[in-house]
N, C-alpha and C positions, 0 to 999 in steps of 0.2 A: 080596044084594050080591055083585059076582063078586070074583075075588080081589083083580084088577087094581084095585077102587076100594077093597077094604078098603087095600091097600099103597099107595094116593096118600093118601089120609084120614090115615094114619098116620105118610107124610112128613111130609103137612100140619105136622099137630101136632109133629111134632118139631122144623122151622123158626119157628115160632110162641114153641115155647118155651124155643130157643137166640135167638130176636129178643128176649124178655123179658128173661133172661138177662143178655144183652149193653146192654140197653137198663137195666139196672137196673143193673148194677157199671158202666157210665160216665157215663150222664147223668143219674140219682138217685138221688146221695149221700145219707147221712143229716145232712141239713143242721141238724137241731136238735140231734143228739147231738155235732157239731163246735159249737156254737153256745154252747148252755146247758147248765149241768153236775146240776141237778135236776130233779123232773119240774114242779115247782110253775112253776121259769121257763118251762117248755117249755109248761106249760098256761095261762100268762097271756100269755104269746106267741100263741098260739094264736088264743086268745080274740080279743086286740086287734087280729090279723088277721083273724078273719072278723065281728069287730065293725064293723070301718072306723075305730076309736081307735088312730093310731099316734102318743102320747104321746112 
């Protein structure tokens, strides 16, 4: 690989991983740590989410 594509592969990855980054401290939050204060709620939350039971 010549230099020239090791240094664009490299940008690559660096834009990739300030897009995560940025993608992750603004548009997901930790919505169940703001939510629920144990894990027990967070894990019957959970549940009745990917069960289809929303009680």
């Amino acid at each position: 690989m010549s230099r020239l594509g090791r240094m664009l592969w490299v940008l690559i990855l660096v834009k990739v991983a300030i897009l995560f980054l940025v993608l992750k401290i603004f548009f997901f939050q930790d919505y169940l740590d703001q939510r629920f204060d144990t894990p027990e709620q967070k894990t019957q939350y959970v549940l009745e989410a990917l069960s289809g039971r929303n009680e």
